[in-house]
N, C-alpha and C positions, 0 to 999 in steps of 0.2 A: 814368703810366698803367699800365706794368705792375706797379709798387708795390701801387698800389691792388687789379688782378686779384687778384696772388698774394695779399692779405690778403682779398679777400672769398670767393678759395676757400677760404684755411685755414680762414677763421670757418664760412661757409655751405654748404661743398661737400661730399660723401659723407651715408651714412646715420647716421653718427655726431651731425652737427650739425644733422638733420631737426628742424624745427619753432622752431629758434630765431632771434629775432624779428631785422628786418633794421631797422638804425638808416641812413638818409639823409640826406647834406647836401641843400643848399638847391637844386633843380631838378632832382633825380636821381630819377629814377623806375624801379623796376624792371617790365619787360614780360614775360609770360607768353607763347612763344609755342608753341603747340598747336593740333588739330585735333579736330573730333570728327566720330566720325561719328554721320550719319545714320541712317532704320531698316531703308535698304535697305542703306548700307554694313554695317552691326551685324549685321545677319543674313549677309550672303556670310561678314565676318569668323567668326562663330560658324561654320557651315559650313567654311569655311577650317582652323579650329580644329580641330573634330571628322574631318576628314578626316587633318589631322597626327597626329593621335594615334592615328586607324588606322592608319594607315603605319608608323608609330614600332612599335608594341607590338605588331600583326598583330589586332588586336579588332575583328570586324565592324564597320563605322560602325553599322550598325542597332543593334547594341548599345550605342551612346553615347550616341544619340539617337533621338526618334519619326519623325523628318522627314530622311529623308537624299538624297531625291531618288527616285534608279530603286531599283527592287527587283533582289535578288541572286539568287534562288531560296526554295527552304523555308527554313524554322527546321532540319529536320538539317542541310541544305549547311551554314548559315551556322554552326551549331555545329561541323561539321567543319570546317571551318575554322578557327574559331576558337582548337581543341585544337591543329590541325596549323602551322596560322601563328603562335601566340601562347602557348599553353601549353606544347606540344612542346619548347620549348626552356627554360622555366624548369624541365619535369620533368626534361629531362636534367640541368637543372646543380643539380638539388637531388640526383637520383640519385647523380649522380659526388662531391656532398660526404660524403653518407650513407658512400659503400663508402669514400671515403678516410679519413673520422674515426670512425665508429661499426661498422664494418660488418668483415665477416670479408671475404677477395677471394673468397671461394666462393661470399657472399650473393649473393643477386638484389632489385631493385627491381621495382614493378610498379605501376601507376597504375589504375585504378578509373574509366575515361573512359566507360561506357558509358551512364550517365543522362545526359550530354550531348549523344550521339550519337544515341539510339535514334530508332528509325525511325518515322512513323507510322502509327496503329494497323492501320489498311487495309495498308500496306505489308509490315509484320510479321507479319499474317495472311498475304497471300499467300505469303511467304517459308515460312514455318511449312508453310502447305497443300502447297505444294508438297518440303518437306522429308519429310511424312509419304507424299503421294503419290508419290515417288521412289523409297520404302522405307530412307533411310538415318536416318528419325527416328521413333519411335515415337509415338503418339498423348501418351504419359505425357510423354516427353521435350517435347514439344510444349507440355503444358502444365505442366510446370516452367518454360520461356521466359516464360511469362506470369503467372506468380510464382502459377501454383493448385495447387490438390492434387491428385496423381495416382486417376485411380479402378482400379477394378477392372478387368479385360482387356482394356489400354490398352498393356502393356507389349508386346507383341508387333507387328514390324513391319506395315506392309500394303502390298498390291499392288493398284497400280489394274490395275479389271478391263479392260483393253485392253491389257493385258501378260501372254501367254502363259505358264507354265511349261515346257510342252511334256509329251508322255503321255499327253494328255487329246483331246478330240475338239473338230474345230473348227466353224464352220457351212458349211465346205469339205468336209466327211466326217471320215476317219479322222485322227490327224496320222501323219504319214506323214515328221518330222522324224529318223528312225533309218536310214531308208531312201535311199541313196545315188542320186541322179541325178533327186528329188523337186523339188518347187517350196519344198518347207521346209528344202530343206540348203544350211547356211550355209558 
């Protein structure tokens, strides 16, 4: 009996002898055994699948598939993520081969993540409005962010009008912010 094993694994066993034909004596039969599944197994499986492979590589499930169950947040979360879980680490390890074969040690690398990340557009408006209302962003700078063309006396910061300068007069009277022991000295 174990004659016969070892000779049917030499002929039949590995992907080497895939496909060639199996000759039988007389009441030998060979039995296939296997399982299949079904459409509700084939789907958990599929799922199963698509979940290992977010794990593995850090790739949102959503971006694997249309149907991944609960939702995660927006398209930027999940894009941030994606960069930070999953790309973040092939940019490093392509970075560190760049400066070790091609690269001077003084060079820098630097990645270009920002079409993946960007925010939207409501979001990025209020960011912007309030960078300009701040006064730490110009109108122009603002809309260079939004890829336009700057116009004309846009370059100069602004100040929302409920931000004092001080020197000027308030709807309290005088300002009276120079004046020591006032309601305006800070």
């Amino acid at each position: 009996m174990q004659k016969i094993e070892n000779y049917y694994m030499k002929r039949h066993g590995g992907a080497e002898n895939a496909g060639k034909p199996v000759v039988l004596g007389d009441d030998v039969r060979i039995e296939r055994i296997s399982s299949t599944l079904d459409d509700t197994g084939l789907e958990a499986a599929r799922k199963y699948s698509i979940a290992d492979v977010s794990r593995l590589y850090g790739v949102p499930a959503s971006y694997l598939s249309e149907d991944v169950g609960s939702s995660y947040g927006t398209m930027e979360w999940l894009s941030r993520m994606y960069v930070d879980g999953c790309l973040a680490a092939w940019m490093a390890a392509v970075e560190s081969e760049l400066k070790a074969k091609l690269m001077n040690p003084y060079a820098s690398v630097s990645w270009d993540t920002d079409a993946l990340i960007r925010p939207g557009v409501a979001e990025q408006m209020a960011a912007l409005r309030t960078g300009v209302e701040g006064g730490f962003l110009t109108r122009n700078e603002a809309r260079a962010k939004l890829d336009l063309e700057p116009l004309e006396g846009l370059d100069a910061p602004t100040l929302a009008l409920n931000v004092g300068t001080g020197g000027g007069s308030s709807n309290l009277g005088s300002d009276t912010s120079e004046e020591e022991g006032t309601p305006n000295d800070f």
